[in-house]
C-alpha positions as CSV (number, residue, x, y, z in Angstrom):
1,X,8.9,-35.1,-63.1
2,X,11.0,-37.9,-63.2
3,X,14.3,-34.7,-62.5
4,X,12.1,-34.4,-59.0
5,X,11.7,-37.9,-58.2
6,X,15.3,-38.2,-58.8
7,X,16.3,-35.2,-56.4
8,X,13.5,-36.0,-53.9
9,X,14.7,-39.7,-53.7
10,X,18.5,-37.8,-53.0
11,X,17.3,-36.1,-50.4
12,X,15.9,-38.9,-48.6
13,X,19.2,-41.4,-48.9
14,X,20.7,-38.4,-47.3
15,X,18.7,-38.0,-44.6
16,X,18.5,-41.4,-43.8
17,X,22.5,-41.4,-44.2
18,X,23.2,-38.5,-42.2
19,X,20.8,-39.4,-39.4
20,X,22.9,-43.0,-38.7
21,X,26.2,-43.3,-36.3
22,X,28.1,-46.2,-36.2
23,X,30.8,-46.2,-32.8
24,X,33.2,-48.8,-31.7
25,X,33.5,-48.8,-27.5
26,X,36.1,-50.4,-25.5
27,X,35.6,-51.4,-21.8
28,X,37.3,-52.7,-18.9
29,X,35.3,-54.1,-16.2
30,X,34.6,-56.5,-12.8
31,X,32.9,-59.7,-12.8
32,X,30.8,-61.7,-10.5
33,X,29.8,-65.0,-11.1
34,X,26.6,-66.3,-8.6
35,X,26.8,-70.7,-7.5
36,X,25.7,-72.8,-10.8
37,X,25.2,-76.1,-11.6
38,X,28.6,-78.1,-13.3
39,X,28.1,-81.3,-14.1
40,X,31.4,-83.3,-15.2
41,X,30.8,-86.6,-17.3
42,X,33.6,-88.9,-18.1
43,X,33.3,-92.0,-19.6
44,X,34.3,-95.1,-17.2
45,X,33.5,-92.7,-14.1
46,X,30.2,-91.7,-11.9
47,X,29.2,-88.1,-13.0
48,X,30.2,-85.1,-10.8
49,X,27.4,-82.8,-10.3
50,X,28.7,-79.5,-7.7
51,X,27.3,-76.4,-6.7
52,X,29.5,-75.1,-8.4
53,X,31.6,-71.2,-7.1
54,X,33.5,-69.3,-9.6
55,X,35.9,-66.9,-9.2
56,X,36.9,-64.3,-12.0
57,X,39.6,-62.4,-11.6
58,X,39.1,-60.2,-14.3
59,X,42.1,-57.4,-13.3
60,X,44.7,-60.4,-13.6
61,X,46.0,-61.8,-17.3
62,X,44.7,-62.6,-19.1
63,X,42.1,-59.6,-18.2
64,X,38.4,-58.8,-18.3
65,X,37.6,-56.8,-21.4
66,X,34.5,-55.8,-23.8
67,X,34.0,-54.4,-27.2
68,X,31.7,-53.2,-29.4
69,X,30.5,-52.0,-32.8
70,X,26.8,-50.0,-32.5
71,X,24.5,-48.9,-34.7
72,X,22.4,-46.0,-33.5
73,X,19.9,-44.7,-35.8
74,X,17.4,-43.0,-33.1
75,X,15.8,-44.4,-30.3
76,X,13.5,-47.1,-31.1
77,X,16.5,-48.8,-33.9
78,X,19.6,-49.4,-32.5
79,X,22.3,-52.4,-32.4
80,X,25.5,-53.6,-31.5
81,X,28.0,-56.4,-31.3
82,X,29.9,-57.1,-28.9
83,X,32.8,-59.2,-27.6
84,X,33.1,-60.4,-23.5
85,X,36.2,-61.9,-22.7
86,X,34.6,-63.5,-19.2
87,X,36.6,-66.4,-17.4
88,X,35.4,-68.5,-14.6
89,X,38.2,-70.8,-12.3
90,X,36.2,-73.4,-10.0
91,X,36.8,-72.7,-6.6
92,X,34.9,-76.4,-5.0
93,X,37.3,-78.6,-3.7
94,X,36.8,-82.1,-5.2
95,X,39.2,-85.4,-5.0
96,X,38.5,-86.1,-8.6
97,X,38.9,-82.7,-10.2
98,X,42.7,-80.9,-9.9
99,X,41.5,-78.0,-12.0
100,X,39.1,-76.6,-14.0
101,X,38.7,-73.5,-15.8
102,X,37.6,-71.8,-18.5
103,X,39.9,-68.9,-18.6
104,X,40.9,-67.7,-22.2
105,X,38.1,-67.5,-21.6
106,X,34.6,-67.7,-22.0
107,X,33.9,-65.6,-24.5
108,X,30.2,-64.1,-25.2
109,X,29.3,-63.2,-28.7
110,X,26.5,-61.1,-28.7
111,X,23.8,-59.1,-30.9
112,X,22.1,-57.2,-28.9
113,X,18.7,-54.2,-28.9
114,X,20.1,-51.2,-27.4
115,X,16.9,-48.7,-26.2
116,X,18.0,-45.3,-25.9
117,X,15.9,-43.2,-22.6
118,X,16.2,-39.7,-21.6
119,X,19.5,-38.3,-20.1
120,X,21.4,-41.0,-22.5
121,X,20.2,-43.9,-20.5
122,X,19.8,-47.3,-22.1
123,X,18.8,-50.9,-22.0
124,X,20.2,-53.5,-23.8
125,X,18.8,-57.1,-24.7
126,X,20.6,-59.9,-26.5
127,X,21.6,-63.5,-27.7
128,X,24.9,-65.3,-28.8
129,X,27.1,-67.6,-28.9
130,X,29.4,-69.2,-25.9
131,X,33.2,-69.4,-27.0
132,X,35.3,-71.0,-25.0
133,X,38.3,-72.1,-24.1
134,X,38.5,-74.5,-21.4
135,X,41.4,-75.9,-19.5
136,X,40.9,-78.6,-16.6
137,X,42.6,-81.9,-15.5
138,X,40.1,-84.5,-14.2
139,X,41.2,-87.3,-12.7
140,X,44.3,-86.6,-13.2
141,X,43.7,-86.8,-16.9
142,X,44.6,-82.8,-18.2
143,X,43.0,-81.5,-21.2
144,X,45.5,-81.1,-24.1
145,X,44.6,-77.3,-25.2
146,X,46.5,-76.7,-28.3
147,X,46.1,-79.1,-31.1
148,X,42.2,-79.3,-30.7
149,X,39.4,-76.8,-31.2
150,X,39.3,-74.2,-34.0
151,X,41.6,-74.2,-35.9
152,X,43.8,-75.9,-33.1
153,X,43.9,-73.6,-31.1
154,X,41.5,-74.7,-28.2
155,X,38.3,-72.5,-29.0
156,X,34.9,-74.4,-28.8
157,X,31.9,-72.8,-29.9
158,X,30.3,-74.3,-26.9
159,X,26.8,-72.9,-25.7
160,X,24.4,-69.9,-25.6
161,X,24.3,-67.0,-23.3
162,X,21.7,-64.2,-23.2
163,X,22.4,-60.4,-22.3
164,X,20.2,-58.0,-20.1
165,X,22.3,-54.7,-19.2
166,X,21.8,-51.1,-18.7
167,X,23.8,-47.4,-18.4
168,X,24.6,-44.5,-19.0
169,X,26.6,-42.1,-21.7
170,X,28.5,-39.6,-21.2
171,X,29.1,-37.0,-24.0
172,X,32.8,-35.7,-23.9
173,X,32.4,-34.2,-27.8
174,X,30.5,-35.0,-30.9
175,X,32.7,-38.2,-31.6
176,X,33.9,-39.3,-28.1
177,X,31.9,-40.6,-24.9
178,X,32.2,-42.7,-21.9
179,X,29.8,-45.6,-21.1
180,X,29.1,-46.9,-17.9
181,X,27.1,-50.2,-17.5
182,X,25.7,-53.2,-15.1
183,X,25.4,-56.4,-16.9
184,X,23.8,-59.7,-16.4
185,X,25.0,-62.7,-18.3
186,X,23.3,-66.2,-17.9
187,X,25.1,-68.8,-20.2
188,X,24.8,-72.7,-20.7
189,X,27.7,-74.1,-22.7
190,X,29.1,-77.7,-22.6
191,X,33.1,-78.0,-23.1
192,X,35.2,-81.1,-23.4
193,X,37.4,-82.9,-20.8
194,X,39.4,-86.1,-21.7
195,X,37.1,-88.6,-22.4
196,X,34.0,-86.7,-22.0
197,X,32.6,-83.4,-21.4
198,X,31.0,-80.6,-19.0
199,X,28.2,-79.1,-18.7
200,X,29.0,-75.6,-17.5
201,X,25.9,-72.9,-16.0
202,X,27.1,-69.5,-15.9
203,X,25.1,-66.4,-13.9
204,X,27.7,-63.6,-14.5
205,X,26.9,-60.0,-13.2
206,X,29.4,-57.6,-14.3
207,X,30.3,-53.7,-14.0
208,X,32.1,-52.2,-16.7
209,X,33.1,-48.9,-18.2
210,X,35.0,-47.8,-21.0
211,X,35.3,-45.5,-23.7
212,X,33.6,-44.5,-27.3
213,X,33.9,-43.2,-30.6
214,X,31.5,-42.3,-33.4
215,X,33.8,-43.2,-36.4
216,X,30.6,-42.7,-38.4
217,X,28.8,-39.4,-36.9
């Protein structure tokens, strides 16, 4: 009895073993960012509140780029995490503010719910963490970027950011595939500036496609 628990029990961690993949994907992609609210508070000074444009650049260095680690179990059970290097450079014209950016970058950390369709569709839906890296002179006043942050090396864990996206893979064997995805990122994160901060709204929509591999298949 206990011989056929034992052996039923193998089978089962088995199954359960052999029906899990784990990939790692790597895209390249294009970035849009829609007018946000930036609000700029110094200390000493009347607030700054724009409309504020962004523009992305994301095929110039320091470039767009995404990865991810996934889980994919079977349809209704699937995760990943991924890593967005996004970067936003104000375009508003203001006599206070020579330059502001956030453009090593800001960086979405995300766990997201990946549902799997017919035809290797899927939707994604997630939360995480803003990490940025701001640079911007207000006032004439420039942000000193190394030296502060992390470790020193300018990174804020700044805000939140939420993730609705969906595509399409493409099998090119059992361990490779191509992914092709639309994104939509909103994000709220608040950065520093000397002698204050800002508070930085984000709508990014984003195109991106890249390349897979099932390391665990």
């Amino acid at each position: 009895m206990k011989r056929s628990l034992l052996c039923g029990f193998c089978i089962l961690i088995s199954y359960v073993c052999m029906a899990q993949k784990y990939s790692f994907e790597f895209h390249l992609g294009y970035a849009n960012n829609l007018p946000s609210k930036l609000i700029i508070e110094q200390t000493g000074y009347e607030d700054i509140e724009l409309k504020a444009h962004y523009h992305s650049e994301p095929f110039n260095s320091p470039y767009y780029w995404l990865w991810r680690i996934s889980y994919k179990n079977d349809s209704t059970c699937n995760y990943e995490f991924e890593a967005v290097h996004h970067k936003i450079y104000l375009q508003n014209e203001h006599p206070d503010i020579q330059h502001f950016g956030i453009s090593h970058g800001l960086n979405l950390l995300l766990l997201n719910r990946v549902k799997i369709f017919k035809h290797n569709f899927h939707l994604n839906t997630g939360v995480g963490l803003v990490l940025a890296h701001p640079e911007n002179k207000i006032r004439n006043k420039p942000l000193k970027e190394s030296g502060n942050g992390i470790l020193g090396m300018g990174y804020y864990l700044s805000g939140g950011v939420i993730n609705i996206s969906g595509g399409k893979y493409f099998a090119i064997s059992k361990r490779w595939y191509i992914n092709t995805e639309i994104r939509f990122n909103p994000s709220y994160s608040v950065v520093p500036i000397v002698d204050g901060k800002a508070k930085v709204w984000n709508f990014a929509w984003q195109a991106i496609g890249g390349i897979g591999y099932f390391f665990i298949n």
